[in-house]
C-alpha positions in Angstrom: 95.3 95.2 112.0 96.1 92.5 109.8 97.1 94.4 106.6 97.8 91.6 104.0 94.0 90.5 104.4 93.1 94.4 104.1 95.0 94.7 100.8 93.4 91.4 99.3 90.3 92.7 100.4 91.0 96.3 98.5 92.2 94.4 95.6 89.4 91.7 95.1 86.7 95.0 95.4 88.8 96.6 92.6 88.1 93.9 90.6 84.6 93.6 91.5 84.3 97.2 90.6 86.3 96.3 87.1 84.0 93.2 86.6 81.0 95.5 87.0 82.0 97.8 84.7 82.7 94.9 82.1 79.2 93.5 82.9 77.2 97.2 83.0 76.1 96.4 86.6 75.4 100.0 87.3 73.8 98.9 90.6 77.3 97.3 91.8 79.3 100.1 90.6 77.6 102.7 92.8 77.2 100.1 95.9 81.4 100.5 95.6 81.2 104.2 95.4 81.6 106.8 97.5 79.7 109.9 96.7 80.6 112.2 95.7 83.5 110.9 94.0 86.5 112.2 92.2 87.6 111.1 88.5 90.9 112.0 86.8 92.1 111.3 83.6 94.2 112.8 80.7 90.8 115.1 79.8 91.2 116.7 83.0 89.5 115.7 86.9 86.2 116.2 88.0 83.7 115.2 90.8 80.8 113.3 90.2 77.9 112.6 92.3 75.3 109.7 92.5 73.0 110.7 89.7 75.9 111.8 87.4 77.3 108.7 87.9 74.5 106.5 87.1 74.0 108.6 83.5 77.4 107.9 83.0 77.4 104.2 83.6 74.5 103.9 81.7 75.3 105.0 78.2 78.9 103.5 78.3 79.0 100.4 76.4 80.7 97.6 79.1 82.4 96.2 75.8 85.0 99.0 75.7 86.5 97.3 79.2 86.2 93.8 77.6 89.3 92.0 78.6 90.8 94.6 80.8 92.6 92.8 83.3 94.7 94.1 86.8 98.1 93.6 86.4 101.0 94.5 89.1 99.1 95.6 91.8 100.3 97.7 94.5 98.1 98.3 97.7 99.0 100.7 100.4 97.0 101.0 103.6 96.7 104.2 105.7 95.6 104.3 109.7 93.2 101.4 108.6 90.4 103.7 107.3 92.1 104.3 103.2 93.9 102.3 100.9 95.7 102.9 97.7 95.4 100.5 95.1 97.8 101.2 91.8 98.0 98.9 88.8 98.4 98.8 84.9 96.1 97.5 82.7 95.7 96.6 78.7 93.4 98.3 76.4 92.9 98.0 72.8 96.7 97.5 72.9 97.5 100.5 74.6 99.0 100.5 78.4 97.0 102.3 81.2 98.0 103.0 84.8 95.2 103.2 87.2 95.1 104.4 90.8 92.0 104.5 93.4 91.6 105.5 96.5 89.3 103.6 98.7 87.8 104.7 102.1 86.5 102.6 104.8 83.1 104.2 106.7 81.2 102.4 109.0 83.1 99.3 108.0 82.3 99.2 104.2 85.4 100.4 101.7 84.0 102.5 98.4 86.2 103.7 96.4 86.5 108.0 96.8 88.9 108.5 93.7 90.1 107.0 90.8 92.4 108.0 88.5 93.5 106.3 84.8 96.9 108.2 83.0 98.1 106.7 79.3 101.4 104.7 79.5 104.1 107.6 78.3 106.2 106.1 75.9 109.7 107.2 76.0 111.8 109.1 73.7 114.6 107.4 71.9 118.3 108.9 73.5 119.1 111.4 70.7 122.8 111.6 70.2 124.5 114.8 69.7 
């Protein structure tokens, strides 16, 4: 197995699954989903099937990923059936990391997990 075309291929569907969130393509969003799915962020994880999904998607408003862009990605590939993909991106000046888990089935990747956590800034060095 080739794994450098495996992790272009995991990272060019990450953005395709970015771009359709930019764009509200609901119907491209789910096509990259693997139901049901688990979301995790700094208000806690939880699992979300097809229909929830679809809700979600549609009452977000794509502007709020507007210029959100994959920077330093990482993709890890495990016995050729799931791939790590983790990356930072920009939003409304703040730092985000992002991590998903994708899962090959059949011989079409969806992503199974994703996860977004808020750049911690770090303390100053307090001297004693």
């Amino acid at each position: 197995m080739d794994h450098s075309t495996t992790e272009r291929e995991i990272l060019g569907l990450e953005r395709k699954y970015w771009d359709a969130m930019k764009k509200g393509d609901v119907e491209t969003a789910i096509a990259l989903t693997r139901f049901p799915c688990l979301v995790m962020g700094p208000q806690g994880i939880q699992g979300v099937n097809e229909s929830e999904y679809r809700k979600m998607m549609e009452s977000h408003d794509p502007k709020q990923f507007a210029g959100m862009e994959i920077a330093d990605p990482r993709v890890s590939i495990y016995g050729g059936n799931t791939a790590v993909i983790g990356y930072s991106v920009q939003s409304n000046g703040m730092k985000l990391f992002d991590s998903s888990t994708w899962v090959n089935e059949d011989g079409k990747w969806q992503c199974a997990f994703h996860v977004e956590v808020p750049e911690q800034r770090k303390s100053p060095a307090t001297k004693h």
